[in-house]
N, C-alpha and C positions, 0 to 999 in steps of 0.2 A: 751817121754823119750829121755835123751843126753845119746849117746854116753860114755860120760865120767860115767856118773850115772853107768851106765851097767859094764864097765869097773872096776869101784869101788865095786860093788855087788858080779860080778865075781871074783874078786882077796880075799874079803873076805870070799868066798864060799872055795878056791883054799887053803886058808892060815890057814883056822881053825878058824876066830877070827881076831875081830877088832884089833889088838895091831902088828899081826904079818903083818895086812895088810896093816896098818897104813906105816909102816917102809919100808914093798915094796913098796908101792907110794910114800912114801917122803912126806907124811901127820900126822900132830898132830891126835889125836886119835879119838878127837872133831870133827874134818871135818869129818871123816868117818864116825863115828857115825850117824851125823848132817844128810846126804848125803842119809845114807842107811834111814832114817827114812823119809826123804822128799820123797824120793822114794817108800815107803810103804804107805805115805799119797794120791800122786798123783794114784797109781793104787788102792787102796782104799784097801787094803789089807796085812798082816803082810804076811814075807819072810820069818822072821826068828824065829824059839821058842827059847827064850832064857832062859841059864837055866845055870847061874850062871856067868862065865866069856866064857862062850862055847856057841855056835852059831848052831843051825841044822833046815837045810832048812824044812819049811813048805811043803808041797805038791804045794801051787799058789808058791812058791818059787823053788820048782824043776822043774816048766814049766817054768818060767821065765829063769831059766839056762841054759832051752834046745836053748829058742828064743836069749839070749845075748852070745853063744859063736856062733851061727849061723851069727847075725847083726853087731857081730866084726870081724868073719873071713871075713864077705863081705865088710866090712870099709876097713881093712887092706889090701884085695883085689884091692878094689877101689884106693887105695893110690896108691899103685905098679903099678899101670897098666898106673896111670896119671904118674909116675915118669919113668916108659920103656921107653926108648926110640926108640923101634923095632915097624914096622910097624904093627896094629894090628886093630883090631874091624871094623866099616861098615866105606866103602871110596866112597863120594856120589862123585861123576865125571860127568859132561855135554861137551857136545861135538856136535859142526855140524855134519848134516846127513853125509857130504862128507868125513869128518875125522873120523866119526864110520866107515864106511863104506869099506874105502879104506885101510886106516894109520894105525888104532889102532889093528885091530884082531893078526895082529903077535905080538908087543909090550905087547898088556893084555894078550897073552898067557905064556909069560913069566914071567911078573909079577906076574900072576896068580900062575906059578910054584915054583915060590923063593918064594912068601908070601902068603901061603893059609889060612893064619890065619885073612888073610885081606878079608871082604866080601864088593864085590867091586859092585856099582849101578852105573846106566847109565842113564842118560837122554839127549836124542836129541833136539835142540833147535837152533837157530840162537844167536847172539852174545848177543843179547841186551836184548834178554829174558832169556840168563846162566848168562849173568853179574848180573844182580837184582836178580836170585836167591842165586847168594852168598853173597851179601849184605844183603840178609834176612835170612841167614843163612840156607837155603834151602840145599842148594851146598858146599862142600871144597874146589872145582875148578873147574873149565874148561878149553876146547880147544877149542878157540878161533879166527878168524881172525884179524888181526890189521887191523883201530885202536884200541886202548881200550882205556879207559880214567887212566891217569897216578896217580892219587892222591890219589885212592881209591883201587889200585889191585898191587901186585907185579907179575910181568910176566916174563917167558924166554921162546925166539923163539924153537921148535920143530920140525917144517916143513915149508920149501920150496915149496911154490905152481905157478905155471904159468896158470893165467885164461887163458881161450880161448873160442874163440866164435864158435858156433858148427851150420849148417846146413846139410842141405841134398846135396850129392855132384849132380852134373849136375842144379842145378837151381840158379838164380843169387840171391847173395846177399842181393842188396839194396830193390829187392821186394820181397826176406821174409819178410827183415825187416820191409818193412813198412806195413808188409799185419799183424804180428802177432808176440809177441814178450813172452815166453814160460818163467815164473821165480816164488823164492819161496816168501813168505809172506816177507810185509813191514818187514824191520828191518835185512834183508839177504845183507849181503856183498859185494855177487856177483850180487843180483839185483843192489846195489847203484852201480858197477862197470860198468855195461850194462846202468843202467841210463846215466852216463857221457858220454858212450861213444857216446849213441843217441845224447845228447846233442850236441857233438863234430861231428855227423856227418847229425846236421840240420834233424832229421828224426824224426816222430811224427809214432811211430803202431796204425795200427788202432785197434788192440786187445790187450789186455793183457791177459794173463791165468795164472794163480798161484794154480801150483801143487807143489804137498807134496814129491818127493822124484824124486832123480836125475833120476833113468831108466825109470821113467813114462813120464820126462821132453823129454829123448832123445829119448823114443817112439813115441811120438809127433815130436818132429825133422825129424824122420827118414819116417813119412808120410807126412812130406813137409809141416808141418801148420804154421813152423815159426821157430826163434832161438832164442839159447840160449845161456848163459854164466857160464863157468864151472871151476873147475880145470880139467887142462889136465891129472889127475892121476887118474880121475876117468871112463875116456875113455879105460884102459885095460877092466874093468870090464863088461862090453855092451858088445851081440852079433853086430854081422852087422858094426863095426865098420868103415868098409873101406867103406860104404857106407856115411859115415861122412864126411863133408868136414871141415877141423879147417883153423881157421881166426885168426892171430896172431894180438896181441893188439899193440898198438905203448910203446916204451919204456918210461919206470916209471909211465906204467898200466901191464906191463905184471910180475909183480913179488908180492909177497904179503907173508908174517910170519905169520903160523900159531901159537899162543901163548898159553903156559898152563900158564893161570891167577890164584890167589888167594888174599883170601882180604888180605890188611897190616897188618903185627902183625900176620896172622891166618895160619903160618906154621908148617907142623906137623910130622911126622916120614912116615905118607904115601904119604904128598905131596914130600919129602925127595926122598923115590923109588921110584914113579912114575918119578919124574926127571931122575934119575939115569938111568932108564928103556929106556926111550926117546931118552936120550942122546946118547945112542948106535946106535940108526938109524938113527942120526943126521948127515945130510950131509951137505958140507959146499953150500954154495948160488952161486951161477953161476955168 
């Protein structure tokens, strides 16, 4: 059944009579007629007893009234809702570990309180695996570290981060480094950052370990197995801190935007607040 069909059914149910209904549609009398009987063919069933120029719903005609002013108030529902412009319905969001973690819990609480109408999902991931989920339509955005690829995502910066290289204090350096070297799955930001920086400092670990979440990362640090590469904002968060010793990066590796990406064209009244929301804990860059 169309839409429109139902529409026409109902308004002749509402009007008494093809003639009166004819004239609220803006239909020759012929089209209604035509319309209602095509519609009595396809459900295989008359709607209406007719008994003269008067029209009185059948009984399969009075369930069908109940089901078309139900499937029009949910049409006209559905119209309104793509035409709100207020942020409203499910907000799929991805986000690295370190930016759930740290960054977003005060920002989503607020969000949370200004639009509760928004029911808001989370998914943690490194860059490369939230970028392909909103390309497939998985995701409406992410927070992201740059780079991102430019042609496919529109982004604005969010947060300011300062990697830093983290061991256990009292033991040298260059033989954590080279004894063991503590980071998350291919495709993490801050691995390719610690990558470069090996490169840069001619050292080859003789381990690699690839754990799932920063305080297991600096648990391992903090028993002296090796180091690692962090944002510095996630160092409040750790007991034992002062037992940490941070390694500042050389400049134009120590700075890096963290971005809320979405795909071109796929802007929406929640990726709208969520900016708005952002923007308020937006400091400017050092």
């Amino acid at each position: 059944m169309e839409l429109a069909e139902l529409r026409i059914f109902r308004t002749v149910v509402n009007e008494g009579g093809v003639t009166r209904a004819a004239e609220r549609l803006h239909r020759v009398q012929s089209n209604v007629t035509t319309r209602i009987r095509q519609l009595e063919e396809k459900l295989g069933t008359e709607l209406f007893v007719r008994e003269g120029k008067r029209l009185r719903l059948t009984p399969s005609g009075q369930v069908l009234l109940g089901f078309a002013d139900r499937l029009l108030a949910l049409a006209d529902e559905a119209g309104s809702a793509v035409l709100d412009r207020r942020p409203r319905g499910t907000f799929r969001l991805g986000a690295m570990e370190s930016t759930a973690a740290v960054r977003l819990p005060e920002p989503l609480s607020r969000f949370h309180q200004l639009y509760p109408q928004v029911a808001l999902e989370l998914r943690i991931g490194n860059p490369e695996v939230l970028s392909r989920a909103i390309l497939a339509g998985e995701l409406d955005a992410a927070l992201v570290a740059e780079p991102i690829a430019q042609a496919q995502f529109e982004r604005v910066a969010v947060f300011t981060e300062e990697p830093v290289i983290v061991s256990v204090a009292g033991r040298d350096l260059t033989e954590l480094a080279s004894s063991c070297v503590l980071v998350f799955e291919h495709g993490c930001p801050h691995r390719k950052r610690l990558e470069r920086w090996y490169a840069g400092q001619g050292v080859i670990p003789e381990r690699v370990i690839e754990l799932g979440s920063y305080h297991a990362m600096l648990g391992c640090v903090l028993a002296g197995m090796g180091i690692a590469l962090l944002p510095e904002s996630v160092l409040p968060t750790v007991p034992e801190t002062k037992r940490l010793k941070v390694h500042r990066l050389p400049r134009g590796e120590n700075r890096y935007e963290t971005l809320l990406i979405w795909r071109k064209g796929a802007n929406s009244p929640n990726i709208g607040a969520l900016r708005e929301v952002l923007a308020r804990n937006r400091k400017p860059r050092a």
